[in-house]
N, C-alpha and C positions, 0 to 999 in steps of 0.2 A: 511264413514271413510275408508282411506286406508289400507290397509290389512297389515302386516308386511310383509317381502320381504326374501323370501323363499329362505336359501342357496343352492346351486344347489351341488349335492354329486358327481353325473358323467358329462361327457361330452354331456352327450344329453341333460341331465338337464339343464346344461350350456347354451349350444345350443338355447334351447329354451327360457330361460329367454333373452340371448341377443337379441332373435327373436322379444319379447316383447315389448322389450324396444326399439328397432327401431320402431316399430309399432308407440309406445308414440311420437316419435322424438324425444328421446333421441339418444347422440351423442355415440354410442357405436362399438367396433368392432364386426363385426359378425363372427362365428366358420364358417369357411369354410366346405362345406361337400361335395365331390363327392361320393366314394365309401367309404371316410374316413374323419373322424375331420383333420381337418390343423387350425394351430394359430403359430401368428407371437411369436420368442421367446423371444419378450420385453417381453410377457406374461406369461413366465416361469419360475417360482419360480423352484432353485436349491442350492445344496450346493455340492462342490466340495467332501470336507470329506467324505459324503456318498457313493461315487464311491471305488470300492473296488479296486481300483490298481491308482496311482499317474497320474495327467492330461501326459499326452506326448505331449509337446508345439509344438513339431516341425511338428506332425502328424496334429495340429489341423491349422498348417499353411499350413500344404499339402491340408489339405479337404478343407481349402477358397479359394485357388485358383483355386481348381478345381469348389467349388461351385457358384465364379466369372466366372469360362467359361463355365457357363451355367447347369454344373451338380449339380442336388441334390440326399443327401442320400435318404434312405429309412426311413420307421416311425420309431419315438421315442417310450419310452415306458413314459406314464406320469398315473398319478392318479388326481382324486380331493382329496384337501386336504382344509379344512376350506373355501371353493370356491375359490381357489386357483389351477391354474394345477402346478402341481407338479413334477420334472421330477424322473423317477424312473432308465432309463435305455438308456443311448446316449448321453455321455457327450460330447464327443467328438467332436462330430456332431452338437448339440446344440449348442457349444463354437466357430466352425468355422461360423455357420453362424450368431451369432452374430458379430463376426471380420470379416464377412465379411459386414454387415450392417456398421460398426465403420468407415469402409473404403471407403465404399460408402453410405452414409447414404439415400441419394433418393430411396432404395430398401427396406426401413424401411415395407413402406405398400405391399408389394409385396412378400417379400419372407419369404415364410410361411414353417414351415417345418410340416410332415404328423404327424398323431398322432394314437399311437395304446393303448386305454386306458386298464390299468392291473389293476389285482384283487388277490391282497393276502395280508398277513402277513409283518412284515420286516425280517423273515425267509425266506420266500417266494422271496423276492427281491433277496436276495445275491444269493441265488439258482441259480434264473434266471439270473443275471449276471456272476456266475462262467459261464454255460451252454454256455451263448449268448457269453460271451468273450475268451472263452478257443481258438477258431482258430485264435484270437488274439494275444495269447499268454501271459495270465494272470502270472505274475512272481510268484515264488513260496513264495516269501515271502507274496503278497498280498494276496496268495492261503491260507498261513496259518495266515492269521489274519481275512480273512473272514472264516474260520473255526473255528477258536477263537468264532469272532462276534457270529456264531450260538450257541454254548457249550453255553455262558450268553445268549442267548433268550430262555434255557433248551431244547435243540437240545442233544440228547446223541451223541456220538460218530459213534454206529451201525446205527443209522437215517441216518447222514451223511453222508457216506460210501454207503448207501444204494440209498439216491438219486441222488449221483454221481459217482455210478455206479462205487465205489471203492470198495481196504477191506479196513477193519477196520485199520490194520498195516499201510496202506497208510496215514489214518487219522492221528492217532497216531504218526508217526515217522514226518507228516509235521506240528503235530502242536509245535515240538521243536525249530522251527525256529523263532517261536515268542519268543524263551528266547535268541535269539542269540542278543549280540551288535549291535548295528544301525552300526558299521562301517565294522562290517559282513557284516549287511543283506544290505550297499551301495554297497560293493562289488559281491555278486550274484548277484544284480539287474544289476549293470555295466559287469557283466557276467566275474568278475576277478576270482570268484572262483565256484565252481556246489556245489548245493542244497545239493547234497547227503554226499559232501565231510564234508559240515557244519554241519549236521546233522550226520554222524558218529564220529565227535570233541565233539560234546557236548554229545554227549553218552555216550561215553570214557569219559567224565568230571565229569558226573555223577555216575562213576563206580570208581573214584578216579582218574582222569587226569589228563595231564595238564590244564591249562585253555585254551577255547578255540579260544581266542581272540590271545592270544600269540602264540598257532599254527597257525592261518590262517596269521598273518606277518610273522611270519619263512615262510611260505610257499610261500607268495608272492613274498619275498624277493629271497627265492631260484628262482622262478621261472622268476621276473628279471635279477636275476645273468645273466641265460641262455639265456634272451633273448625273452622269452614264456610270449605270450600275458592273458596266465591266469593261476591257479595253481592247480597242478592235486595232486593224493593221492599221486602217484610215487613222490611228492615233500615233502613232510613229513618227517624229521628227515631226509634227503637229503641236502649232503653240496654241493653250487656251485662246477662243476667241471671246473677245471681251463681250461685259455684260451688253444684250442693246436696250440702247438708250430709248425712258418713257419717251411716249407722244408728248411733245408742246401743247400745252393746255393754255388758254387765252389770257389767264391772270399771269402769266409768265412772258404773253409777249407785249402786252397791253402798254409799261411801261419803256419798254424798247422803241415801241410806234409812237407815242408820245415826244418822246424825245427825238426822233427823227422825221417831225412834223417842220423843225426848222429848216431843214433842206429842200422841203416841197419847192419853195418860191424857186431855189435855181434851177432845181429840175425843168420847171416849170418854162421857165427863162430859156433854158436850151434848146428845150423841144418846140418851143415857137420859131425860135432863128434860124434852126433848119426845116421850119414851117412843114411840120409832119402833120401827115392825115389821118387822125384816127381810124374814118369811117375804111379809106383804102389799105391802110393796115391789116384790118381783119378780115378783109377780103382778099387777101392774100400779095398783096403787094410785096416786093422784095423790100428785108429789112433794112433800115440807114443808121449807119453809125454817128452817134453824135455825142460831143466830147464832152465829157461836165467836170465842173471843178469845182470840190467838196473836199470841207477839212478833214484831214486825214482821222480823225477820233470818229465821227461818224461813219466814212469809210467800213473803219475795226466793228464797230457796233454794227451795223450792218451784216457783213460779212459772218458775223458770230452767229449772229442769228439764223442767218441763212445754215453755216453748217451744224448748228441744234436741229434742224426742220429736216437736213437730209439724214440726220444720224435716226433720227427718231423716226425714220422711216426702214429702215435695211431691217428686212424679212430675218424670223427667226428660224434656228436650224431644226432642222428636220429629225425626230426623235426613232431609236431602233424598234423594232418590232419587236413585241414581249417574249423573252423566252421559255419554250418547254418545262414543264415540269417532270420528274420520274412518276409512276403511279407507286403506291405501296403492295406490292407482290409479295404476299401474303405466304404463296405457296413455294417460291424461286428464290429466297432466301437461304 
């Protein structure tokens, strides 16, 4: 009688049941092993959810075409699960070489990717993904909902902090970003507004604020006005500052002066009667007031003019320093 058929718990186990079963002539695939397991990733049970920061589609269209010209990543992280390999850590990776199979599907049996089999907890997983993904560039919102994730596996706070090599304050201030709006945390993640600014709104909200959703639009909104690809604290209770005003160009004042050719003569008139000295004037004589009396319509035209000449003068604002880009990490994926 045949024995019942022993689930395999690791990859050797694995291993060696497929070993077996070719033996048999059964039609099975064998675990590749050089210095490491490799299996092709038809055979990889995954779930997207599980990855602690959102697929990046366009990253896993970069890694197939690179893994079409020949290059592969380095090993995945997987587990057994129910004799199932399971992926724990490389979705990324996983998912372009699947699309790249899609694409060419003759490479179905050939292209295997490595495998590095892990051992822990699902405390233990997200750990290892902050860690492996931080030069990635793990967004801070994925940072505090995998923070979250450990608090419910009864993770305390000082744990956390302690195994990634934070304080505590770190913990604490990023796990408020999981009470922020999803149209917040679209905007951090689209990098329209920083972690920190969102996290001192809802602080302030909590200490009697405003709300912090309707700060972060005022804030985007000012920082549209301007022009500004994203929104800083300086935009906070900040009203657009209006457009500034062209230079005055000459065919603009030409008819202004024209017309205020008929005032010369009493200027003219005044400044004789208090018998003013030019030459000691600009030699710095102390100034003399002298009174003149002009129709009020010239006055305004005047005046107008004068404040077009100072508008058209106020210095324009000082633009931010361009921000970082991530590099494409190829292998940290």
């Amino acid at each position: 009688m045949t024995g019942k058929t022993r689930v395999p718990t690791s990859l050797r186990s694995l291993a060696e049941l497929r070993e077996a079963q070719a033996k048999n002539g059964e039609d099975v695939r064998k675990l590749g092993r050089l210095r490491q397991h490799t299996a092709s990733p038809l055979e990889i049970s995954y779930d997207t959810a599980k990855n602690i920061r959102p697929i990046d589609w366009d990253v896993v269209q970069r890694y197939k075409e690179r893994i079409l010209m020949g290059e592969m990543p380095p090993a995945i992280d997987v587990r057994m699960e129910n004799g199932q390999i399971t992926l724990v850590h490389g979705y990324h990776r996983t998912l372009a070489v699947l699309a790249a199979i899609k694409e060419q599907p003759e490479l179905a049996d050939t292209l295997h990717l490595a495998l590095r089999e892990f051992v822990g907890n699902s405390s233990e997983i997200i750990f290892h993904m902050l860690g492996a993904q931080d030069s990635l560039g793990v967004d801070p919102v994925s940072r505090a909902e995998a923070y979250r994730s450990l608090l419910n596996q009864g993770n305390s706070k000082a744990d956390i902090a302690r195994r990634r090599g934070k304080s505590a304050e770190h913990v604490t201030s990023n796990l408020l970003l999981c009470e922020a709006e999803q149209e917040v945390k679209n905007a951090i993640r689209q990098g329209r507004i920083r972690a920190s600014s969102v996290i001192a709104l809802i602080k302030d909200e909590k200490q009697g604020g405003p709300n912090h959703l309707d700060e972060v639009r005022k804030m985007l909104a000012t920082a549209d006005a301007l022009g500004k690809a994203s929104a800083m604290p300086k935009h906070r209770n900040a009203a657009p500052k209006p457009a500034t005003a062209p230079r005055l160009k000459l065919k603009d004042v030409t008819p202004h002066l024209a017309s205020l050719v008929s005032i010369s003569g009493s200027l003219r008139t005044a400044l004789g009667e208090q018998k003013i000295d030019r030459e000691a004037l600009e030699q710095g004589q102390a100034e003399v007031l002298v009174p003149v009396s002009l129709p009020a319509g010239k006055l305004l035209e005047l005046l107008d003019l004068l404040d077009k000449q100072s508008a058209s003068q106020t210095p324009e604002e000082e633009t931010d320093p361009p921000t970082e880009t991530q590099d494409d990490l190829f292998n940290k994926a």
